[in-house]
Every structure is written in structure tokens, then in C-alpha cells.
N, C-alpha and C positions, 0 to 999 in steps of 0.2 A: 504493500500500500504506500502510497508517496501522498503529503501534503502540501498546500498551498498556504501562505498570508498574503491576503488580499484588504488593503487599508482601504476602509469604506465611510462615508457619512460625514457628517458635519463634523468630527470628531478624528476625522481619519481614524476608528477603533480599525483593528484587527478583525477581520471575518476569516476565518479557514476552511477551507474543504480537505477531504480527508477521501480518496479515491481510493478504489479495489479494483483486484485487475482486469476486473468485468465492468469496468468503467462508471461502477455502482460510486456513489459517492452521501456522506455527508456534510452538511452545513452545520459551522459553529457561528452565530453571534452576528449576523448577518443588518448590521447597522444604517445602512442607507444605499444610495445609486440601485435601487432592484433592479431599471431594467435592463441596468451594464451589465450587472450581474447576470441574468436568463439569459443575455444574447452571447458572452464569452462561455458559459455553460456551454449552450447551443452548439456552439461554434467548434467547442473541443468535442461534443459528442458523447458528454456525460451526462448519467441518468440521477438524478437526485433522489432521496430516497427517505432525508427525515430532516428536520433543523436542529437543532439542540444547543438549548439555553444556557450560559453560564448564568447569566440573574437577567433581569428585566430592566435595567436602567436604559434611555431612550436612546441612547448612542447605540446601544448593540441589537435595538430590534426594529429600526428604521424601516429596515426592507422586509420583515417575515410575512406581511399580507401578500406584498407583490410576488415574493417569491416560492410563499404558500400555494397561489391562487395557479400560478403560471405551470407548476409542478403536480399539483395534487397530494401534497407533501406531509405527515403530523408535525407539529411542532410537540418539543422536549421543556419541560420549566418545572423547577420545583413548586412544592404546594407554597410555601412558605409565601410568593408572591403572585399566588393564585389572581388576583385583584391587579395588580399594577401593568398587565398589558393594555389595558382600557382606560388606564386613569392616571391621565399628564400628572398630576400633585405627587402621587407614590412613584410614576418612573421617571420624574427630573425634569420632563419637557416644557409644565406651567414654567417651571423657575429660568432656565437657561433656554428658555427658545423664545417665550414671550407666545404670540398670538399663534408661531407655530406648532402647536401641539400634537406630539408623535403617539399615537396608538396603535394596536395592533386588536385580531380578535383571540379571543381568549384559547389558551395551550389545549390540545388533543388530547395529552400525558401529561401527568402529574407527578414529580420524584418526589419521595417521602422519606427513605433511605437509601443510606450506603447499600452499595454490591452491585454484583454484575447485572448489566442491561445486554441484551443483543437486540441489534435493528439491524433485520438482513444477514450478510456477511460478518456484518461487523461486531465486535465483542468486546468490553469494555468494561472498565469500572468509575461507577457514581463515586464520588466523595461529595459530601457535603462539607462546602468552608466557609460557612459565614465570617461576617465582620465589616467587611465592603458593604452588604447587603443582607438582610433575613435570611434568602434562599440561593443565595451563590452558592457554584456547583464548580466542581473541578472533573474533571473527563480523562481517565487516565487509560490509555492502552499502551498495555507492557509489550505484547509482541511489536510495536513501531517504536517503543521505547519515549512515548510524547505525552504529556500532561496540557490538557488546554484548561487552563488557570483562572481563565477571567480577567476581573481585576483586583485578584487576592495577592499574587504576586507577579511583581517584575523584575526586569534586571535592573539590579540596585536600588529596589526599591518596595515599595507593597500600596494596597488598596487606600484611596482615602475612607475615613472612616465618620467625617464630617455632613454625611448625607442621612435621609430618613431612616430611621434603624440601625444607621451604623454603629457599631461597637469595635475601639482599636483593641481591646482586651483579647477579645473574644476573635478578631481576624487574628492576631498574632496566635492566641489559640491552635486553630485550624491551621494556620502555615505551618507549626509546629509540629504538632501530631498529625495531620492529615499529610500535607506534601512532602515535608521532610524526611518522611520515612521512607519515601518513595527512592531507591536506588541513586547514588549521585549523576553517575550519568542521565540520567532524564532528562531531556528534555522539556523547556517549559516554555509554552505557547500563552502567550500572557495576550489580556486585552489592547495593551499598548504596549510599544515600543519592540526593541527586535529579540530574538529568540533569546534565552540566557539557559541557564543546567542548575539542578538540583545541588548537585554541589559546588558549582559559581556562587548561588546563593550561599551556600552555608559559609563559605570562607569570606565572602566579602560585601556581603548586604548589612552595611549600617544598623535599618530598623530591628534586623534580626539577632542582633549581638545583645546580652545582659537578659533575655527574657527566662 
């Protein structure tokens, strides 16, 4: 399986696709431009097959109607922000977009715990990490050896923790016991900014030192 970072949205977030080699593919976090996005799909001759959410903040779900709709596709979201695809105040977009307001319609699938999911081919494991958000999710497949993170961590860095429900405790939490345990070489597919490893972090991420 090979993946993509594809910087989308008002935010330039991270969207990734994650292909099989039946050209089966899925969408992480798919933030804005939907219909660049359907027509370079299109264009490679990849079949999409599910979306799946790290949280619902509006940067990262700009395009899941367009690309819901154009696909036939379920969308992935934790319960925790069962509510917040439909409602600018809970995913950011009243605050930072002004009269813009990004919505989406409401998740297919609902994640409630940890453990393995398979959609299709693909095989994977849920982690739940809050801190960033209620229902942040991390998407960890060990056979490609890549963790898609969200906005819990990045290179040299971690989630803000200044938005509705955020708790800095509580994301350092989850970074710790949830992704860190995860193998160092991992892989880590974060919401922004460019790839970093499991143990890049652990030696040299700032926030994650004295906790």
C-alpha cells in the first residue's frame, strides 16, 4: 500500500489517501478543494472506498459532503463529536471563518473504542487521543508502519489545546500512552506540517519532555 499528503483547505490541513494495490483507496481528513480532489482521484483511476475522521474541526472536513456524495462513500468519526459535523460553534467554522460556515452531514460510523477496524482490504487500528478535541482519533497501520495522528501530534510539536473541549493534560495523556508506545520507527502522519517518527518525537519534541 503507498500513501499520499495532499494539503487541502483554507488551512492547507493534511488530507491523505492510503491506496491498495487494487487501487482501493482510503481518505483521511479530507479539509477543503473537493472537487480537485474527485477529479485527480478520477484521473489516477482510484476507487475510494470510506473517509475516516481524525476529529471534526472544520479544517479537516471541508470536503467530506462533496466527496461523500461524488463517491458513494461512509464517513469514519468518533461518537464523542457525534454533533459537531452540522454545527459551525462545536467545529470552529462560526469562530475562524465568520459568515463562512463549514458543515458537513452527519458520520455513517460511529468509533466508541480502541481496536481493530477493517474497511475493505484495509486493516487497522483505532486509538482514541483526545486533548486536541473530545473525539480525536489516531489510525495506526502497523503493516505500512504509519500512524495518521490528526492534530495530537507533530513534528516538534502537539495539538492546540485552546479550542472547545480541549484539555492539554489529557492530549499529553494520549500522546503518551497511546502513540508513544507505538514502535519508534512509525511513522507519523500528522494534521499539519510534514511527516516526523515516533521516535523523532520522543528525542526531540519540546512539549513532550518532563511529563
Amino acid at each position: 500500500m503507498n500513501y499520499k499528503q495532499i494539503p487541502l483547505g483554507p488551512l492547507q490541513t493534511n488530507c491523505y489517501v492510503l491506496i491498495d494495490d487494487a487501487k482501493k483507496m482510503v481518505i483521511f481528513d479530507p479539509g477543503g478543494n473537493g472537487e480537485q480532489l474527485n477529479e485527480w482521484i478520477a484521473e489516477q483511476g482510484f476507487e475510494p472506498i470510506a473517509i475516516l475522521l481524525t476529529h471534526a474541526h472544520f479544517d479537516h472536513i471541508g470536503a467530506v459532503d462533496v466527496v461523500r456524495q461524488r463517491w458513494n462513500i461512509p464517513v469514519y468519526l468518533h461518537k464523542n463529536e457525534e454533533d459537531w459535523l452540522a454545527n459551525p460553534e462545536k467545529n470552529g467554522s462560526a469562530f475562524f471563518m465568520g459568515d463562512a460556515a463549514i458543515t458537513a452531514s452527519k458520520a455513517d460510523h460511529l468509533l466508541e473504542k480502541d481496536g481493530t477496524l477493517n474497511v475493505g482490504s484495509f486493516s487497522f487500528t483505532v486509538l482514541h487521543t483526545p486533548g486536541h478535541s473530545p473525539g480525536s482519533v489516531s489510525y495506526y497501520f502497523e503493516k505500512e508502519n504509519v500512524v495518521f495522528s490528526g492534530d495530537a501530534l507533530f513534528s516538534g510539536s502537539i495539538g492546540r489545546t485552546d479550542l472547545r473541549e480541549g484539555n492539554h493534560e489529557q492530549l499529553l495523556q494520549s500522546i503518551h500512552t497511546k502513540l508513544l508506545e507505538l514502535p519508534e520507527e512509525t511513522v507519523v502522519a500528522s494534521g499539519h506540517g510534514p511527516l516526523t517518527t515516533i521516535g523523532q518525537e520522543m528525542d526531540s519534541n519540546p512539549f513532550l519532555s518532563g511529563f
